[in-house]
C-alpha positions as CSV (number, residue, x, y, z in Angstrom):
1,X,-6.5,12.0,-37.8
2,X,-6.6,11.2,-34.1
3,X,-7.6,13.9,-32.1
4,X,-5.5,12.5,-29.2
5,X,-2.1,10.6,-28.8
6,X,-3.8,8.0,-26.5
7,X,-6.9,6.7,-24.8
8,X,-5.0,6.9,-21.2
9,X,-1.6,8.1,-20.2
10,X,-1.1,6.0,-16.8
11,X,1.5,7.9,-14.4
12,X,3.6,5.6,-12.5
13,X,4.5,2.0,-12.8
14,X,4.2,1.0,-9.1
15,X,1.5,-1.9,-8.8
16,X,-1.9,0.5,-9.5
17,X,-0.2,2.0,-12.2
18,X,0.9,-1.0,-14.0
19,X,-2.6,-3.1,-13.5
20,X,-4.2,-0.1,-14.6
21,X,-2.3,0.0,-17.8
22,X,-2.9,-3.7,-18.4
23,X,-6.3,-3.4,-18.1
24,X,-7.3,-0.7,-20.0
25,X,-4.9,-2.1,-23.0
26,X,-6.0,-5.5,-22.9
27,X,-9.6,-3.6,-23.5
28,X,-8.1,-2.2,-26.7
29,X,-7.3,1.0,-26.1
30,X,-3.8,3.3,-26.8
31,X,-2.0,3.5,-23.6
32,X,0.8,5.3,-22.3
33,X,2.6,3.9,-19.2
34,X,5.3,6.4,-17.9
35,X,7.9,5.9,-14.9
36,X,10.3,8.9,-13.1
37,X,12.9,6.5,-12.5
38,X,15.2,4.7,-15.1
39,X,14.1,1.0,-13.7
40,X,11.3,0.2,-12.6
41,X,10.6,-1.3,-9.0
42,X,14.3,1.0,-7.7
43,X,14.2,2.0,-5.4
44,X,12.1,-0.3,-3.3
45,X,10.2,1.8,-1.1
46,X,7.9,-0.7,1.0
47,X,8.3,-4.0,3.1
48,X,7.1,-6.1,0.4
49,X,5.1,-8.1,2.2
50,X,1.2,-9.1,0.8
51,X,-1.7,-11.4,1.9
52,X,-2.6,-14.8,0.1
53,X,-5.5,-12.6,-2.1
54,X,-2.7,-11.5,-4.1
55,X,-3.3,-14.9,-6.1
56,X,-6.5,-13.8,-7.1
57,X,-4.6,-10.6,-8.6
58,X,-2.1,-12.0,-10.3
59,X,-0.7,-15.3,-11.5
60,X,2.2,-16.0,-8.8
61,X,5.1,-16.5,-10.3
62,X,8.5,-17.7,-7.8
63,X,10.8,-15.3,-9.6
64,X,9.3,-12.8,-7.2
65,X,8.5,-14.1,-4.4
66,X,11.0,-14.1,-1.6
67,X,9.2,-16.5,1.6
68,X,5.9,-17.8,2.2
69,X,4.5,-16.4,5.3
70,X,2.5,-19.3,7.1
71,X,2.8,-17.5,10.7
72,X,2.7,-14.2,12.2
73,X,3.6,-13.1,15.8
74,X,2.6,-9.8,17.7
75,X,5.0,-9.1,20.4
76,X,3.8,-6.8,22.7
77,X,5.4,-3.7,25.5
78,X,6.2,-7.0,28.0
79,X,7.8,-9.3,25.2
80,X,4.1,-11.2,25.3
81,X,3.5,-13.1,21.9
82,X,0.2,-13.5,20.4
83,X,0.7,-16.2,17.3
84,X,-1.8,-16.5,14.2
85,X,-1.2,-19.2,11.8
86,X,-1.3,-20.1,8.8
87,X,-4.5,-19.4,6.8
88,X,-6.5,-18.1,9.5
89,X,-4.5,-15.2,9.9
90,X,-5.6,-12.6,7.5
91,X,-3.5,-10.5,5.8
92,X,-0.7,-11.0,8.0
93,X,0.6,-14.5,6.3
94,X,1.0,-14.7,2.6
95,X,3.9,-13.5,0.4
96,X,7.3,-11.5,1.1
97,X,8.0,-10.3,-2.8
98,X,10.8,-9.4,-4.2
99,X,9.3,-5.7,-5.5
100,X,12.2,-4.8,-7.8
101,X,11.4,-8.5,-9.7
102,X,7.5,-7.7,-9.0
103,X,6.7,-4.8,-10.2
104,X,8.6,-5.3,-13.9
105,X,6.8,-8.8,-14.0
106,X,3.9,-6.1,-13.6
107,X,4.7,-3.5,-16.1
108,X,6.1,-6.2,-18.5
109,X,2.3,-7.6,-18.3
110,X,0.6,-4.1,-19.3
111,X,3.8,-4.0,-22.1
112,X,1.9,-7.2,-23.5
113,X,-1.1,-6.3,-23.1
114,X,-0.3,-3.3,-25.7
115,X,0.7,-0.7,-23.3
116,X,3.8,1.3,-24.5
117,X,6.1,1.9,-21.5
118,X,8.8,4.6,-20.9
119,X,10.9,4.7,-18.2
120,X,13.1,8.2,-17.2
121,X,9.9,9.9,-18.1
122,X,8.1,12.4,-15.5
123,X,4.9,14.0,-15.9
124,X,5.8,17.8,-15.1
125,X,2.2,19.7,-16.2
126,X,-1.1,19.0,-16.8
127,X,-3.8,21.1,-17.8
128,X,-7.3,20.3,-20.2
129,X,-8.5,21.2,-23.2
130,X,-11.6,21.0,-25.2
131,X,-12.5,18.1,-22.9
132,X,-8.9,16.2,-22.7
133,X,-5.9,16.6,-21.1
134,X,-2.8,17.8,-22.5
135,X,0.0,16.6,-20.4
136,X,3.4,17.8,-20.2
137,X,6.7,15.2,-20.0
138,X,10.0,15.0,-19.4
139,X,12.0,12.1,-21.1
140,X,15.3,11.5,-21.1
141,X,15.8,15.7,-20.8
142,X,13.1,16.2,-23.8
143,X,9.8,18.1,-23.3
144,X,6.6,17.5,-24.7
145,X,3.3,17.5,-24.4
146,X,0.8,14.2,-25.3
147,X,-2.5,14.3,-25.3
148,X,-5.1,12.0,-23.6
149,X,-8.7,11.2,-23.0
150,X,-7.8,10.1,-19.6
151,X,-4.9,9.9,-17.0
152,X,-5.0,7.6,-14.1
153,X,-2.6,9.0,-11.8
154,X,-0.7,5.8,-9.6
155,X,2.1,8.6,-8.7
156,X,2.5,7.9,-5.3
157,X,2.3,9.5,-1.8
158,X,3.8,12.6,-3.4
159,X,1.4,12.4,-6.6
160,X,1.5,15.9,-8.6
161,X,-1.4,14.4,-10.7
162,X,-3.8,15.0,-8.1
163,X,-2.4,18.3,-7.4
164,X,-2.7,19.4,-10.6
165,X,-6.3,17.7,-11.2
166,X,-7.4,19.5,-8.2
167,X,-8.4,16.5,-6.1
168,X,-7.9,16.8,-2.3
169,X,-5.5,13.8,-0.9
170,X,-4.4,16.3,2.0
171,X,-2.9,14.7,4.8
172,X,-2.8,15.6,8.1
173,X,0.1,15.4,10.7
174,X,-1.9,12.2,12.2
175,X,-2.6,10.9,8.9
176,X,0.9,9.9,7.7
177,X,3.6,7.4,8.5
178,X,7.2,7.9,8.5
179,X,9.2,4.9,8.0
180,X,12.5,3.7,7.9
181,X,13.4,0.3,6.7
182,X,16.7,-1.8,6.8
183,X,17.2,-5.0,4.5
184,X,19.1,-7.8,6.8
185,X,21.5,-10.5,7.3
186,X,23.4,-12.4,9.5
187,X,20.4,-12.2,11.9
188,X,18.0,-14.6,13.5
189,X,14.4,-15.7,13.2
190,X,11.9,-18.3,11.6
191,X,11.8,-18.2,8.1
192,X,8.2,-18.3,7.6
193,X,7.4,-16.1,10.1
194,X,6.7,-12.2,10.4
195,X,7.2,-10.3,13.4
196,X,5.5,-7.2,14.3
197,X,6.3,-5.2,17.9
198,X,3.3,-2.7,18.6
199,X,3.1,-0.2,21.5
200,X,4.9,2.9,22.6
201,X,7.9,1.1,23.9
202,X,9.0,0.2,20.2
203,X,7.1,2.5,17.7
204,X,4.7,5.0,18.7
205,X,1.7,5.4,16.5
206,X,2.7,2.5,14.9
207,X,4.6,-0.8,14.6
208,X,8.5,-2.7,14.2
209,X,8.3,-5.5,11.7
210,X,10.1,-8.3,10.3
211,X,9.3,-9.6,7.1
212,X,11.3,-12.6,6.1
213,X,13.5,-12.5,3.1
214,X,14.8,-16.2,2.0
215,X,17.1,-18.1,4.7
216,X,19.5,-16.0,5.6
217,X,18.0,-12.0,5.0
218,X,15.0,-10.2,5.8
219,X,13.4,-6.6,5.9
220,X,13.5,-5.3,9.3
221,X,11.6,-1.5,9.3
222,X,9.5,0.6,11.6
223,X,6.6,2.8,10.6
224,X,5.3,6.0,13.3
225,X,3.8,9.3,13.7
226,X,5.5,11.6,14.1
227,X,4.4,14.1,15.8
228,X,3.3,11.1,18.8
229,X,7.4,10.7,19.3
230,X,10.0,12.7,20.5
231,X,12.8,10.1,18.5
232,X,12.9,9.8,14.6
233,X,11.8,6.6,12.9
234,X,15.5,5.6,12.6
235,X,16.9,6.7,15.6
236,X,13.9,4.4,17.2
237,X,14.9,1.6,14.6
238,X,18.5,1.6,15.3
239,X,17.8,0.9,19.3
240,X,15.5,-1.9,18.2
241,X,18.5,-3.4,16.2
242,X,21.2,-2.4,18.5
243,X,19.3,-4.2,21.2
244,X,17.7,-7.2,19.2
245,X,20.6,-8.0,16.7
246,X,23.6,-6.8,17.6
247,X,25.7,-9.2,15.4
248,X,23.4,-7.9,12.0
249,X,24.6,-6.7,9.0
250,X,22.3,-3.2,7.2
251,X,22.8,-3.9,3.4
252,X,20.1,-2.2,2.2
253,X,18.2,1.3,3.4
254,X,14.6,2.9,2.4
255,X,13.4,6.0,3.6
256,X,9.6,6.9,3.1
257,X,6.3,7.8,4.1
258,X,3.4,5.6,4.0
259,X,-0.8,7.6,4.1
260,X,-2.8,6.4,6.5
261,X,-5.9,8.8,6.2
262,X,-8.7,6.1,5.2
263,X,-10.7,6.9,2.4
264,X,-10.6,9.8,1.3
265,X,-14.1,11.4,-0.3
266,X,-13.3,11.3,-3.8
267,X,-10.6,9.6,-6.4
268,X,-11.7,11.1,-9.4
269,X,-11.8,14.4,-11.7
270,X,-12.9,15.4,-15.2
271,X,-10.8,13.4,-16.9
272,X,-8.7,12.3,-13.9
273,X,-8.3,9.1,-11.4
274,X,-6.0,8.2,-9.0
275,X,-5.2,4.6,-7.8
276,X,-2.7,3.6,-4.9
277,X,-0.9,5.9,-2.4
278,X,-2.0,8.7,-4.6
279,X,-5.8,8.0,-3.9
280,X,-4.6,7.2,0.1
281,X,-5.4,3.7,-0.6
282,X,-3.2,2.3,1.8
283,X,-4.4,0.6,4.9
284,X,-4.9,2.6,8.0
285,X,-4.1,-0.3,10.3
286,X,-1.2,-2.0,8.7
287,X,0.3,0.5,6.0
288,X,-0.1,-1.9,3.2
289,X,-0.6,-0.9,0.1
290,X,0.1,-3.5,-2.8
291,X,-3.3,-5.4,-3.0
292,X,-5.3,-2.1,-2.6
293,X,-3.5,-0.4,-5.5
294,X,-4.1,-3.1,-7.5
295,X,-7.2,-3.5,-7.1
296,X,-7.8,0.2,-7.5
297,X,-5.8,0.1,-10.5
298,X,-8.0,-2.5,-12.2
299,X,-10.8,-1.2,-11.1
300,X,-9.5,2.4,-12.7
301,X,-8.9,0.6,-15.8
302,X,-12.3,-0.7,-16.2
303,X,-13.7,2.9,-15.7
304,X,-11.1,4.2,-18.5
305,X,-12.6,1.7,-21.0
306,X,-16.5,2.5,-20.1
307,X,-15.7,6.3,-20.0
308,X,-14.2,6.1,-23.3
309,X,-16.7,3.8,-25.1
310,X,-19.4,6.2,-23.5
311,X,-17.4,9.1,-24.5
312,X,-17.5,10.4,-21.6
313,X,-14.6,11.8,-19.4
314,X,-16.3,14.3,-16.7
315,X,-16.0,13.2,-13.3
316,X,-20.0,12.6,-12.8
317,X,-18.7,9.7,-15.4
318,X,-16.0,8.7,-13.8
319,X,-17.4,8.7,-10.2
320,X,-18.3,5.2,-11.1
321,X,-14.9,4.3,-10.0
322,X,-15.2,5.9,-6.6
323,X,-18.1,3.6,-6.2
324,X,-16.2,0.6,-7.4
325,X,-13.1,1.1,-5.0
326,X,-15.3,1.9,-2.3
327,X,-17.7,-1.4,-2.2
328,X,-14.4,-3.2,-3.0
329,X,-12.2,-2.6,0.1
330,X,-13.3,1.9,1.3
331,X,-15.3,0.3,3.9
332,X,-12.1,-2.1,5.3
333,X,-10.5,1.5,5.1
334,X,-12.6,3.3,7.1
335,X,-13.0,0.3,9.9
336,X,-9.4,-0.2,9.7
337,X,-9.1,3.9,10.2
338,X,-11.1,3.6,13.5
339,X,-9.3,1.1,14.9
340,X,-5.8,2.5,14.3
341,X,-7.2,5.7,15.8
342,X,-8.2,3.4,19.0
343,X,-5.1,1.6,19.0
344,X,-2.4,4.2,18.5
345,X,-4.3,5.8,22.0
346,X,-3.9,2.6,24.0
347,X,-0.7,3.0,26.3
348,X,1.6,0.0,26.4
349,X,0.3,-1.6,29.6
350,X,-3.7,-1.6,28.2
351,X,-1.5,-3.4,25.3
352,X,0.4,-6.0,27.3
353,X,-3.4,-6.3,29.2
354,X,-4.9,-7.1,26.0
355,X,-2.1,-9.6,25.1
356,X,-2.7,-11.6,28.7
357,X,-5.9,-12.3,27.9
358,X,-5.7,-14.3,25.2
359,X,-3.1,-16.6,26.9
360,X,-4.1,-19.9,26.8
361,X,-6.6,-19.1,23.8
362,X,-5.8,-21.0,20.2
363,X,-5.9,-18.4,18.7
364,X,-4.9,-19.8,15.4
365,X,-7.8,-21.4,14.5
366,X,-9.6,-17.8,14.5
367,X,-9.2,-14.7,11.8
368,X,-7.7,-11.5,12.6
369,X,-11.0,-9.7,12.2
370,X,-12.6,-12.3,15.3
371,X,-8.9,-11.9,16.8
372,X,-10.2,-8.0,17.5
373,X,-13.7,-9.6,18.6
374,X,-12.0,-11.8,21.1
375,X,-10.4,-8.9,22.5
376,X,-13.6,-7.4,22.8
377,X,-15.1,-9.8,24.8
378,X,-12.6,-10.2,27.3
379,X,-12.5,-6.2,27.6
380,X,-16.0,-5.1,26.5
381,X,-15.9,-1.7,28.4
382,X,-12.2,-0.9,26.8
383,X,-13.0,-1.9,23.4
384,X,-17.0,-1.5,23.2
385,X,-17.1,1.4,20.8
386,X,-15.5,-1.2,18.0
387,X,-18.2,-3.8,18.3
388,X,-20.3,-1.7,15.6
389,X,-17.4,-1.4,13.3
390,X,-16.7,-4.7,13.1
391,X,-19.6,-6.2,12.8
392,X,-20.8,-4.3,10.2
């Protein structure tokens, strides 16, 4: 007899959750996938849009992918334009996907890895015993409880897993985004383009953007912090669109917050690890989160399958994945934090200063990262304090 139900009950099928679940079946072990909602990738709560890495993630497939980014323009306080293209640009060209395709390809990959998926199914409890976990579910308005090895909580912003595995994830009042996003049509821009406004005049503590969605739709949302404006996110949003595209037409609305505390100290419990938004793996700078979680949630996976073969679940074990996520991408986090923190503090005419000087400059041909050290030689006493950061 089994002493458990499954190796790993993965909570959440967002991007970390699924790839985690993939993973750790297509190592062999018995996996649980479970989602809250009754389809996965509804509703979509993100802008969708991810850099060209994503290919070394996943096999792209067109089904879900919405544009192909090759440009990005920064529009400044005085309606300057700073334009990065194609390939040189970072993370800010790639992919627009189409999440509620995306993340089912996702969770339809972990299905066929061996995974077994449910769907309507919420973790309400957790609580360990003789070194597993015992977790408590809702399905379809049944209770029960499965037991585990190991749970990799991918439960989002909100994620009770951590709560309940004792893992601080607090966030502060400057630590977390509010956003409001509004899916599009019947406006205009260039299709493989995304747009992003920065500075107090648009989004304080944060950004507008534009993320195209095909020919003739696209996402237009706004991220801030709160407690830096006096105006809600979608009281600030609906000037923008009032003023910027009058003749558009809102068929879609998300509502949502997005963590940008950096890297937090520690992902992992006995017998517990979080990937994603739960394990504030978002990006300080830009709020994206898709290539992070997965990454975390492979990384997670890989853990799972080590931890189990070692027979090992503390979190002394499992504090290998801390150190996995962290050489991976906690030290963009933590660069990315300190520049956000410089940034947000900037008032809109530093901003359109910045912009000016880098008229004339082709800028294309450089990456976002030597974007920042551009900036930094032009205005070395304003932006000094980031040389160490970035070059490290």
């Amino acid at each position: 007899m089994k002493d458990v139900d499954y190796d790993v009950i993965v909570v959440g099928a967002g991007p970390a959750g699924s790839i985690s679940a993939k993973t750790c079946a297509e190592k062999g072990l018995d996996v649980l996938l479970i989602e809250k909602r009754q389809e996965i990738g509804v509703p979509v709560r993100c802008a969708e849009g991810v850099g060209k890495e994503i290919e070394m993630l996943v096999k792209i497939d067109k089904r879900f992918i919405s544009a192909e980014i090759e440009k990005a323009k920064i529009i400044t306080p005085n309606n300057a334009t700073i334009e990065l293209s194609a390939d040189k640009a970072g993370n800010e060209v790639g992919y627009v996907l189409e999440r509620k395709i995306f993340d089912r390809y996702l969770a339809k990959l972990a299905s066929k890895a061996g995974a077994e998926v449910r769907v309507k199914t919420s973790a309400i409890g957790l609580e360990r015993e003789n070194g597993c976990v015992k977790l408590k579910i809702r399905s379809i308005g049944e209770v029960e409880e499965v037991k585990a090895r190991i749970v990799i909580g991918a439960d989002g912003i909100e994620s009770k897993v951590a709560k309940w595995a004792g893992i601080d994830t607090t966030l502060k009042l400057d630590e977390i985004e509010s956003c409001v996003q509004y899916l599009m049509t019947n406006i205009e821009f260039e299709e493989n383009t995304t747009y992003f406004w920065i500075g107090k005049k648009f989004a304080p503590g944060g950004y507008i953007w534009l993320f195209p969605k095909g020919e003739d739709a696209a996402n237009v949302g706004i991220g801030i912090m709160p407690k830096m404006s006096e105006k809600s996110a979608k009281i600030l949003l609906d000037k923008f669109v009032r003023e910027n595209f009058p003749d558009g037409n809102i068929t879609e609305i998300v509502i949502g917050g997005v963590p940008v505390k950096g890297a937090i100290e520690t992902a992992v419990a006995d017998n517990v690890m979080l990937a994603g938004d739960s394990a504030r793996h978002a990006d300080p700078l830009t709020g994206g989160g898709i290539i992070n979680g997965m990454r975390a949630g492979y990384l997670a996976g890989i853990t799972a399958y080590e931890a189990i073969e070692a027979g090992d679940y503390s979190a002394s074990f499992l504090r290998k994945y801390d150190e996995r996520w962290k050489n991976d991408f906690g030290k963009t986090l933590e660069r990315n934090k300190k520049i956000q923190e410089k940034l947000i503090k900037m008032d809109d005419e530093t901003l359109n200063k910045l912009a000016r000087s880098l008229e004339g400059k082709r800028i294309g041909e450089i990456s976002v990262r030597k974007l920042v050290i551009e900036l930094i030689k032009n205005h070395p006493k304003l932006l000094w304090d980031l040389k160490d950061i970035l070059l490290s």
